[in-house]
C-alpha positions as CSV (number, residue, x, y, z in Angstrom):
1,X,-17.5,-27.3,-6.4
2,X,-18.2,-26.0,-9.9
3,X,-14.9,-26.5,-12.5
4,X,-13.1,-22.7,-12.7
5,X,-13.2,-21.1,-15.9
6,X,-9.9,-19.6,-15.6
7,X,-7.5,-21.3,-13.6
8,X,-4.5,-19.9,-11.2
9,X,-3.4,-23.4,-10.7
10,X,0.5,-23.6,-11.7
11,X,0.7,-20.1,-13.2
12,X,2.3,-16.7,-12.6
13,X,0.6,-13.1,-12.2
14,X,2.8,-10.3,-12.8
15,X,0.5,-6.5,-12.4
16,X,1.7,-3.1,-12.5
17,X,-0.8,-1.0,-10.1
18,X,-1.4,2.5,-8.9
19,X,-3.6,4.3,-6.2
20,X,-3.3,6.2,-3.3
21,X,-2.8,6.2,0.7
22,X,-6.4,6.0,1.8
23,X,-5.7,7.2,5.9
24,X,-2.6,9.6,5.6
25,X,-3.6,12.8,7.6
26,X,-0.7,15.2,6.3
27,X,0.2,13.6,2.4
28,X,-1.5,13.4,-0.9
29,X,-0.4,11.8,-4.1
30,X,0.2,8.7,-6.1
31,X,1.6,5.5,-5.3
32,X,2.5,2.9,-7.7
33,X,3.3,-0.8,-7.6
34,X,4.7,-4.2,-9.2
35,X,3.0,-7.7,-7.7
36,X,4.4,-11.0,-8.8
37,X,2.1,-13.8,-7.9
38,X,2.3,-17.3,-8.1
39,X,-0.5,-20.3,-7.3
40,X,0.4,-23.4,-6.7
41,X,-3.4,-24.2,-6.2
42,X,-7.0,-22.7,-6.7
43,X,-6.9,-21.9,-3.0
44,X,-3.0,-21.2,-1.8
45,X,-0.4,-18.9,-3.5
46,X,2.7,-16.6,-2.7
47,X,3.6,-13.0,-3.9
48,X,6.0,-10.2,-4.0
49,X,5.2,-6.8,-4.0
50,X,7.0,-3.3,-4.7
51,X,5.6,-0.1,-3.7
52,X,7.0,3.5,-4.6
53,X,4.8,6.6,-3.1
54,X,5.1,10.1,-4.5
55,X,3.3,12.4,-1.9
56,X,3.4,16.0,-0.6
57,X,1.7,17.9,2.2
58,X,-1.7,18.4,1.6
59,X,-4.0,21.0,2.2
60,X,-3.9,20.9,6.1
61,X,-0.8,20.7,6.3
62,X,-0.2,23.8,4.1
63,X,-2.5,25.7,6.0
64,X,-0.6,25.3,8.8
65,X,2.5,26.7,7.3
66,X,0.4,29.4,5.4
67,X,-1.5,31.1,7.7
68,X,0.4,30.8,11.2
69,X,4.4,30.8,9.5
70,X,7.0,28.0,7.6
71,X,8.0,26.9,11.1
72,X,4.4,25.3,11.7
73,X,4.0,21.7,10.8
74,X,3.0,18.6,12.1
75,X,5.4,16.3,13.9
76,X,5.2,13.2,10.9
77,X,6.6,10.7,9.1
78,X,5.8,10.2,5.0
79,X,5.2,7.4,2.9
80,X,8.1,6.1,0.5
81,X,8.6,3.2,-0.3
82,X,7.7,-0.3,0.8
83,X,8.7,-4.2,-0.3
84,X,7.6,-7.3,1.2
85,X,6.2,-11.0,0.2
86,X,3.1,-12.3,0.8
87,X,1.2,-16.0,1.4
88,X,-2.2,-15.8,-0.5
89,X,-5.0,-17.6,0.9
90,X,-7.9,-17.6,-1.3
91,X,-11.5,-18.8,0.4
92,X,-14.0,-16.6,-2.1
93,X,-14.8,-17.7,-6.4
94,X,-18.0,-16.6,-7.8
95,X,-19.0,-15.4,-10.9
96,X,-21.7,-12.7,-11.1
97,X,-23.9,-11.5,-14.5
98,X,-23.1,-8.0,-15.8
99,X,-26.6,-6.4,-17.2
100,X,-28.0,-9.7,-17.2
101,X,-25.6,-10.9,-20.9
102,X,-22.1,-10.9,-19.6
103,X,-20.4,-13.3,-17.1
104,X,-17.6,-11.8,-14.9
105,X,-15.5,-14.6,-12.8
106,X,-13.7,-13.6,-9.1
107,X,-11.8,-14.4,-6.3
108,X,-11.3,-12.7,-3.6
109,X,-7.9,-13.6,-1.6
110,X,-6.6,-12.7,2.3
111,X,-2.5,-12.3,2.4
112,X,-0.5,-11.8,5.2
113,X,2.1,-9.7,4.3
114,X,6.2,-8.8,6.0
115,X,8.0,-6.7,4.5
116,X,10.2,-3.1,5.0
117,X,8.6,0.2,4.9
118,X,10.7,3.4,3.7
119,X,9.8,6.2,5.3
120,X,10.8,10.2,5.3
121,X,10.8,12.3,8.8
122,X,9.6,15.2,7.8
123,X,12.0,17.9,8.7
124,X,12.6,21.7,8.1
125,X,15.9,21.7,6.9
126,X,16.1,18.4,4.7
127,X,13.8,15.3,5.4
128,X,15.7,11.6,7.3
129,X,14.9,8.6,5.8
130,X,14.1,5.4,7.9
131,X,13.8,2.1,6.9
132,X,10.9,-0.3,9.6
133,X,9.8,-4.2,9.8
134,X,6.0,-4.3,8.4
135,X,3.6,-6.4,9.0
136,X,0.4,-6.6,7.3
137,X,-2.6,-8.1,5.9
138,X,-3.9,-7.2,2.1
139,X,-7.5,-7.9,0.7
140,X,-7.7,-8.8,-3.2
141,X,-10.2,-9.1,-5.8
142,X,-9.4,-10.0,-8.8
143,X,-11.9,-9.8,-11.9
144,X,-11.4,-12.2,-14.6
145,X,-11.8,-11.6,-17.9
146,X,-9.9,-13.8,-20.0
147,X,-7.5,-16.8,-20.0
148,X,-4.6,-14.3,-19.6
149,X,-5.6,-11.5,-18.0
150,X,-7.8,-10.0,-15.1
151,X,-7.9,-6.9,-13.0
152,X,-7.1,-6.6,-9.7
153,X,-8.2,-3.9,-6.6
154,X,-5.9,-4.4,-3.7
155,X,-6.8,-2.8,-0.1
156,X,-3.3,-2.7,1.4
157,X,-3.1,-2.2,5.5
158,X,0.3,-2.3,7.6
159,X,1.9,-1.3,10.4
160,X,5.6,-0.4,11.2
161,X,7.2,1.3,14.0
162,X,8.1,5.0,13.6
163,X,10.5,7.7,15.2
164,X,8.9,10.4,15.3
165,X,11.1,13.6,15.1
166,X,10.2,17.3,15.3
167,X,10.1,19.5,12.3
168,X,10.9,22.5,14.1
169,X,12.9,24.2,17.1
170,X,12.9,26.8,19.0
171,X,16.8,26.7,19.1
172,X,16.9,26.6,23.4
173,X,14.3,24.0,24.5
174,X,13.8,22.4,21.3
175,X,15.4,21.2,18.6
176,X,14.7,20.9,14.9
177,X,15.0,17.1,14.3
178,X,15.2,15.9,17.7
179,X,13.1,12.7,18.6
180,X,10.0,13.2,20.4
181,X,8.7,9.4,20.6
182,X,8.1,6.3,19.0
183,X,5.1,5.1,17.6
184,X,3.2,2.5,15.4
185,X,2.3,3.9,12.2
186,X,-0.4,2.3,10.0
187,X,-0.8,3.1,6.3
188,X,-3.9,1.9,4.5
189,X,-3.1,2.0,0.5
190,X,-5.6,1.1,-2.0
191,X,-4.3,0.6,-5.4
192,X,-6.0,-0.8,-8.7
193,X,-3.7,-3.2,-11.2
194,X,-3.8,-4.8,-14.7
195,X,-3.2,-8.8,-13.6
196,X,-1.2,-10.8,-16.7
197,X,-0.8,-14.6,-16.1
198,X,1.0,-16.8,-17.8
């Protein structure tokens, strides 16, 4: 095993990050986060991550309500928020030549993740918020540049239960907001962050 060029080993990582929900059928927009990392090794490490989403229907879901009236949507459940900590295991460092003159140095690491996920029901007259137990797993690469910073791409995927509620009722068999059924939601985020480490 080769000595690293920049060490993890005893340090912090703190990265402010944004991207987007990569399988959302219904929502568009932005999500941003915060990760706070910390190695205690090359190979093993710990982390804390906050999520905030800022999404809005997107251009199925308006063409439902445009072309057949405001009281057709979809049944769903959108993206807030999300906090949870982490155990990062890190198997992958390489280092790779950029145009044959520069060397870039990377890890890649595997985290299983718990957490909370925020979530809105979607609902015609004012949206629910829910809280759910997440479980996931996030995949990390992190590109290093120098002996304090490095850029990170983080492919995000969870699960959490969700109520699902309907937007709209008819008033005699169904209701607006009423539950329909419960299900397990997945949300697959990809987001792209500046990693500092001191």
């Amino acid at each position: 095993m080769q000595n690293r060029t920049y060490s993890k080993e005893h340090r912090f990582f703190i990265a402010p990050q944004w991207g987007r929900p990569i399988n959302d059928q219904w929502s568009t927009g932005n999500v941003y986060g915060l990760t706070l990392n910390y190695f205690w090794s090359e190979r093993m490490g710990v982390q804390a991550t906050y999520v905030q989403g800022n999404l809005s229907n997107n251009e199925a879901n308006d063409f439902l309500a445009s072309n057949y009236g405001t009281g057709v949507r979809p049944n769903f459940g959108r993206f807030n928020s999300y906090y949870g900590v982490g155990y990062n295991i890190v198997p992958f460092y390489a280092k790779m030549s950029f145009w044959g003159k520069k060397i870039i140095y990377f890890d890649m690491s595997i985290t299983p993740t718990l957490g909370m996920t925020t979530y809105d029901q979607v609902i015609r007259t004012g949206d629910r918020s829910k809280s759910a137990f997440t479980y996931g797993i996030d995949i990390t690469q992190f590109f290093f540049f120098t002996n304090w910073f490095a850029v990170r791409a983080d492919l995000k995927n969870q699960w959490h239960a969700e109520e699902v509620v309907r937007f709209y009722g008819n008033g005699t068999s169904t209701f607006t907001g009423e539950k329909i059924k419960d299900k397990t939601t997945q949300d697959t985020l990809f987001l792209l962050g500046l990693n500092f480490f001191f």
